[in-house]
VOKOL-645524 format. One record per residue (C-alpha): x, y, z. Coordinates in Angstrom, 1 decimal. Layout:
# residues N
[pt [X,Y,Z]] ...
***
This chain:
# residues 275
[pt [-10.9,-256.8,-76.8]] [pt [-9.6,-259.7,-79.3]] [pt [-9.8,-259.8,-82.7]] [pt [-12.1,-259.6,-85.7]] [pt [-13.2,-262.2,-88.0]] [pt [-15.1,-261.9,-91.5]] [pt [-16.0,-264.9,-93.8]] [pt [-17.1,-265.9,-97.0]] [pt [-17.4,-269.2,-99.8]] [pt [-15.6,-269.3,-102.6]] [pt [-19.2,-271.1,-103.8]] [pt [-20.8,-268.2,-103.6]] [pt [-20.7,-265.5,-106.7]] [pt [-21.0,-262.4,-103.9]] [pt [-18.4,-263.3,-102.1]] [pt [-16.0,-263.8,-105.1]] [pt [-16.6,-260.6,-106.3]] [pt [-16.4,-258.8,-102.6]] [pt [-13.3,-260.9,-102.3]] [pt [-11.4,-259.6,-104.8]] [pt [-12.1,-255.9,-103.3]] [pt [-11.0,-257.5,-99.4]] [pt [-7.9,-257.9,-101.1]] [pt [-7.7,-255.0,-103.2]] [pt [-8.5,-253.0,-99.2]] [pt [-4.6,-254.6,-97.8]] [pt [-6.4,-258.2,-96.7]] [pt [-2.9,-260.1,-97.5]] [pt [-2.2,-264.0,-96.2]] [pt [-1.5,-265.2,-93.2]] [pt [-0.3,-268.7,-92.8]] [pt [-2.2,-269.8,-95.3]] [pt [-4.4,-268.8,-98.8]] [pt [-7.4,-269.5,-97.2]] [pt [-6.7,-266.9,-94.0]] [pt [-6.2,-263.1,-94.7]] [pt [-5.6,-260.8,-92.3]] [pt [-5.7,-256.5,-92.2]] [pt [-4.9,-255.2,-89.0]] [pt [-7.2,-257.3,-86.4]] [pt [-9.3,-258.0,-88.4]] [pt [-9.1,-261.7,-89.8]] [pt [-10.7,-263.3,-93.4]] [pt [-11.6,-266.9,-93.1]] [pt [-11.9,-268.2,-96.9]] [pt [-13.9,-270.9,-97.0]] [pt [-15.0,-273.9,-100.1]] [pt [-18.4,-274.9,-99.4]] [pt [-21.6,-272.9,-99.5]] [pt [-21.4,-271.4,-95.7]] [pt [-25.5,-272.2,-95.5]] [pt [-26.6,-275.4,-97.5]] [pt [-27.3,-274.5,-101.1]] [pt [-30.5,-277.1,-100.6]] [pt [-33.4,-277.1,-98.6]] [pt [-33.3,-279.7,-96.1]] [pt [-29.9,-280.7,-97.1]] [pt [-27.1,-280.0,-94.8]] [pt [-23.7,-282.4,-95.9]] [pt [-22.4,-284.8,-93.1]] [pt [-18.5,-283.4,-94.2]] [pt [-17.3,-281.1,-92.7]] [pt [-18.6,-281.6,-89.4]] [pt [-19.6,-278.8,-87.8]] [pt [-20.7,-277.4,-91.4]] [pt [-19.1,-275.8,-92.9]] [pt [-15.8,-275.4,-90.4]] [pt [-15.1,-275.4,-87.4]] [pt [-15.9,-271.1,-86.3]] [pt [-15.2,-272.0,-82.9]] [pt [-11.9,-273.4,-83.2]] [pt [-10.1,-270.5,-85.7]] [pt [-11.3,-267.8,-83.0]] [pt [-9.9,-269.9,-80.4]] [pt [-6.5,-270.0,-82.6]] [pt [-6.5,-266.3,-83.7]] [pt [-8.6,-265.0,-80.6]] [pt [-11.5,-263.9,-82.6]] [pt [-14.6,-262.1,-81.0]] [pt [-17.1,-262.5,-83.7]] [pt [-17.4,-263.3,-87.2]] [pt [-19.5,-261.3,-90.0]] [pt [-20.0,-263.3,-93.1]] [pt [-20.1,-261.5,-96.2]] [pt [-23.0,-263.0,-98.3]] [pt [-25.2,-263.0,-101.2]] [pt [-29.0,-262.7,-100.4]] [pt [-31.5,-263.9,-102.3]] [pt [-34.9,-263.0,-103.2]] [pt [-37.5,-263.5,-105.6]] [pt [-38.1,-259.7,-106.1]] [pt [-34.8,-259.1,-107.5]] [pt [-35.1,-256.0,-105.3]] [pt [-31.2,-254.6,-104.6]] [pt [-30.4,-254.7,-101.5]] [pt [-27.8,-254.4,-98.6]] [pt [-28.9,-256.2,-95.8]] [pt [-27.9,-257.7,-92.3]] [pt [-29.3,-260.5,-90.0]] [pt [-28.7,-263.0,-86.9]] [pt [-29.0,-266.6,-87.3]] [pt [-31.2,-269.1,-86.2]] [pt [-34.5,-271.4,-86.3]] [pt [-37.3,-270.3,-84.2]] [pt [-38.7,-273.6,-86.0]] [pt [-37.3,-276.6,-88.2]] [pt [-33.8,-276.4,-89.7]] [pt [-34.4,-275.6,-93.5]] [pt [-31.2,-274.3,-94.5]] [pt [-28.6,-276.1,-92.1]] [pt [-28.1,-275.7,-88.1]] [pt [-30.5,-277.3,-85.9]] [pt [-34.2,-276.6,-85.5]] [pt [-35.3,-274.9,-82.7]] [pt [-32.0,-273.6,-82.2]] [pt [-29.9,-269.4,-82.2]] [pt [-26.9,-268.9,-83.1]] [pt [-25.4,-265.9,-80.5]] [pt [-25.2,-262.8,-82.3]] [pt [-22.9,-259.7,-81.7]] [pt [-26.2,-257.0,-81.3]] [pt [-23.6,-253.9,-81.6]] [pt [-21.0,-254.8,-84.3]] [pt [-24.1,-255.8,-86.1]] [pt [-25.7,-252.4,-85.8]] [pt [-22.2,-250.7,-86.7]] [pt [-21.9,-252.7,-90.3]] [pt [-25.8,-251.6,-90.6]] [pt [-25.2,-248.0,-89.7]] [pt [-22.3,-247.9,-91.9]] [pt [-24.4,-249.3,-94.8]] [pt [-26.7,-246.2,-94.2]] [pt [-24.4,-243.3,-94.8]] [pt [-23.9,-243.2,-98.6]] [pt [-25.3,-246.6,-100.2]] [pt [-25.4,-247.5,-104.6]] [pt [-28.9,-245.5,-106.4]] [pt [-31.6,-247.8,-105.7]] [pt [-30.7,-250.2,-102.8]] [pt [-32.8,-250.8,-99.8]] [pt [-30.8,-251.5,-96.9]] [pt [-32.6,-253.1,-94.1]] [pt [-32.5,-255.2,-91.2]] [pt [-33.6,-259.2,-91.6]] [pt [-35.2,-261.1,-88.7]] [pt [-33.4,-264.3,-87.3]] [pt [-33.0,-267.3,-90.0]] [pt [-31.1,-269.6,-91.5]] [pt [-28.2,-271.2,-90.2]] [pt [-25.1,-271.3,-88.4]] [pt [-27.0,-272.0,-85.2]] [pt [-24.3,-273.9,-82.9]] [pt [-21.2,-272.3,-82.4]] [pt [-20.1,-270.2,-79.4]] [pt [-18.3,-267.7,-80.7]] [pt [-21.2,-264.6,-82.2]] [pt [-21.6,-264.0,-85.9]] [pt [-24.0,-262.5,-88.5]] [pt [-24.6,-261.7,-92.0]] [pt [-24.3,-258.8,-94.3]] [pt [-25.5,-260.0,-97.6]] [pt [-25.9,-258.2,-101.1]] [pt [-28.8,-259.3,-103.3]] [pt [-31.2,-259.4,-104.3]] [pt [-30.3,-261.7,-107.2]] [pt [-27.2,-262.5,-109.6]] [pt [-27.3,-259.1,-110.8]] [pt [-26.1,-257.5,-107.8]] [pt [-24.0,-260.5,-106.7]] [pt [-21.7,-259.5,-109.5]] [pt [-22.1,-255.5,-109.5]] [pt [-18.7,-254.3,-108.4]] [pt [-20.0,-251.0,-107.2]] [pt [-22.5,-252.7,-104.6]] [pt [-20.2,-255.4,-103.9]] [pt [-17.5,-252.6,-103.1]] [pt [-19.6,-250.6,-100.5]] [pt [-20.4,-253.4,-98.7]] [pt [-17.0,-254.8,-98.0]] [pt [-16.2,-251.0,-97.5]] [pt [-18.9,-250.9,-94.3]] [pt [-18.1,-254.0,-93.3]] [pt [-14.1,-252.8,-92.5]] [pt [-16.0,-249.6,-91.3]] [pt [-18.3,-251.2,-89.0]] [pt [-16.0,-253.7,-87.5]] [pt [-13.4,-250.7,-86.6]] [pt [-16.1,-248.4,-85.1]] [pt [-16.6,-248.7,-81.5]] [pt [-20.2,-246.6,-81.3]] [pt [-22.2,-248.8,-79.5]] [pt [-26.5,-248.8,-78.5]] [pt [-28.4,-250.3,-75.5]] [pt [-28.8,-253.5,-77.2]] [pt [-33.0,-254.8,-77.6]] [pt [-34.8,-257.8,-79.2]] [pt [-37.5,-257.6,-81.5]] [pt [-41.5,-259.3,-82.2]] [pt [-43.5,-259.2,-85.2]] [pt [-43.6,-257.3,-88.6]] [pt [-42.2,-258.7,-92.2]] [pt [-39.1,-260.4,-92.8]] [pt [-37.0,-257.2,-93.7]] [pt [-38.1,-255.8,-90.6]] [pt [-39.3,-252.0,-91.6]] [pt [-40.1,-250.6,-88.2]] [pt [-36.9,-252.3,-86.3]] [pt [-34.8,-250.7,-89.0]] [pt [-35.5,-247.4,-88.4]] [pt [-35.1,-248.3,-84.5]] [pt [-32.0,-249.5,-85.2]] [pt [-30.6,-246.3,-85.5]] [pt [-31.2,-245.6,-81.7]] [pt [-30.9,-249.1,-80.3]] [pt [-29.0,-252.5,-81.4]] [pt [-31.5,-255.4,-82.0]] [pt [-30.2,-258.5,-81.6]] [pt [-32.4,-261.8,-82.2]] [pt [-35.8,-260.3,-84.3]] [pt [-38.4,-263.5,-84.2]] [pt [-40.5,-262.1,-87.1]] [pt [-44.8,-262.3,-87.2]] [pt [-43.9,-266.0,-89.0]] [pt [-41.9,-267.3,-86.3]] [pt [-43.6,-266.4,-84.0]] [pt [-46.1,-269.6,-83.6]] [pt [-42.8,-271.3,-82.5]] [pt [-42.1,-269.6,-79.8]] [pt [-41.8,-271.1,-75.9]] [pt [-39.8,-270.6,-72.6]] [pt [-36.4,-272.0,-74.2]] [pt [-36.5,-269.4,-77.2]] [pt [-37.3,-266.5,-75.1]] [pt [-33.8,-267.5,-73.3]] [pt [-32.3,-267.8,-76.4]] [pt [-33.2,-265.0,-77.8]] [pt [-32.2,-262.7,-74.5]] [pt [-29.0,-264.9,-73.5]] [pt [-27.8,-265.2,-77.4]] [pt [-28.2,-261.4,-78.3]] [pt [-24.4,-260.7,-76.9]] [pt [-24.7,-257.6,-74.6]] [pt [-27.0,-257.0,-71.8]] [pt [-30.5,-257.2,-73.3]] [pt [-32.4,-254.2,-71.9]] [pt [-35.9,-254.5,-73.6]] [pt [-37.9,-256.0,-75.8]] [pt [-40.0,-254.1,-78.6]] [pt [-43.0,-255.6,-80.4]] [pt [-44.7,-254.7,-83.4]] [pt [-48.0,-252.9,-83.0]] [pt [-49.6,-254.5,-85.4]] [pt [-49.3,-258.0,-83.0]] [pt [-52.3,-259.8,-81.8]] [pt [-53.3,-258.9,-78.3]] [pt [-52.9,-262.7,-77.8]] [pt [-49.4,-263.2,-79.2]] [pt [-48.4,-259.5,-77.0]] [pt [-49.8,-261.6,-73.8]] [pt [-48.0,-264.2,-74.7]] [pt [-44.7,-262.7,-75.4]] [pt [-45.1,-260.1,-72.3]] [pt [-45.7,-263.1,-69.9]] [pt [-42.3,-264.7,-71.6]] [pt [-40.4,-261.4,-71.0]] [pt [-41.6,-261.1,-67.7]] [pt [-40.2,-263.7,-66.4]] [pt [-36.8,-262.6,-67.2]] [pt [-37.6,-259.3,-65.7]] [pt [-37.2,-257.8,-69.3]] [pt [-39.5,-255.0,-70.3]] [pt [-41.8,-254.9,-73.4]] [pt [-42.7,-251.8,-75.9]] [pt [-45.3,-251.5,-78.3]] [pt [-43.9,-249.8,-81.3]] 
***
């Protein structure tokens, strides 16, 4: 076992405030300002907006946007990465949330279309069941289904993100717990037979509650899934870090898109459940 990573932009309003509490935990520099370390675990401070602030805008500096992930766990033997985030959403609804990376279909917010970032399926699930125990009056916590970007780099990462607007982006006591189950969740070692998911919402109701008993690693919601093919089913099996050992899909799924989905899992001698 290496190392931990977590990172965050100094561009984004969360991760300033959840910074200074990193800090305030025993994160102290190493080598230089922008790298923190506690223990294993690393802090990669970053300048630019982690996932383009624009739609359809990704900047050509610096290349890949916005560092190089792969080469710092190289450097400091890193495992994975979780990147402490705001999240956004036009409810305003508080929230604690977590999600892998990736477009099932065109690159809106940065990586590459078409594309999944890998994602650690159990250090996910242990930040998630961390945010569970004890969370602020009045925030859903919940998993996301796979979106946004990073989507090229080897070494597996994904987000746990505060929102749902400015609000909570500068509310120390949500901002605190977070960065509190993030340190939890990284130091735990419980781990869950790890799964993918099909179907439901974005904020993924049912797969939340399954999370508890299994570790979901790429979740193509009901949106994405007019994208899917042969190459995604890979992804989503070869990019969900663990031995995937089943697939679960919404009930609520067209018989067609089930058929569709079974034949894909099938052929990689991965089960299906209807949940």
């Amino acid at each position: 076992m290496g190392n931990k990573g977590i990172s965050l932009s100094l561009s984004d309003p969360a991760a300033v405030t959840m910074l200074n509490f990193f800090k305030k935990k025993g994160f102290n520099e190493y080598e230089t300002e922008k790298i923190l370390k506690l223990d294993d675990i690393f802090l990669i401070i970053l300048d630019p907006f982690i996932v383009p602030e624009r739609k359809n805008e990704v900047p050509s500096t610096p290349n890949p946007y916005p560092i190089d992930y792969d080469e710092i766990a190289s450097k400091h033997n890193i495992d994975y990465y979780v990147i402490a985030s705001r999240h956004w959403a036009q409810s305003g609804q508080p929230s604690l949330t977590v999600h892998a990376t990736g477009n099932f279909g065109d690159a809106l917010y940065g990586g590459r279309s078409h594309e999944l970032q890998f994602v650690p399926a159990n250090p996910l699930r242990r930040v998630f069941l961390s945010l569970l125990k004890n969370p602020p009056s009045g925030f859903q916590i919940s998993l996301e289904a796979t979106h946004h970007s990073p989507t090229q780099f080897k070494t597996p990462l994904f987000f746990a993100e505060v929102g749902s607007s400015e609000v909570q982006w500068k509310n120390d006591v949500a901002c605190n717990y977070l960065v509190d189950c993030i340190i939890a969740g990284l130091k735990s070692e419980e781990s869950a037979p790890v799964v993918i998911g099909f179907g439901g919402g974005h904020y993924c109701p049912k797969f939340s509650v399954y999370e508890k008993q299994y570790a979901f690693g790429h979740i193509a919601a009901k949106y994405s899934l007019e994208y899917l093919n042969d190459d995604l089913f890979e992804q989503m099996v070869k990019k969900s870090v663990g031995e995937v050992k089943a697939a679960y899909l919404e009930s609520s799924l067209k018989s067609s898109e089930k058929k569709i989905i079974q034949n894909g899992m099938d052929a990689m001698g991965i089960p299906c459940f209807i949940k």
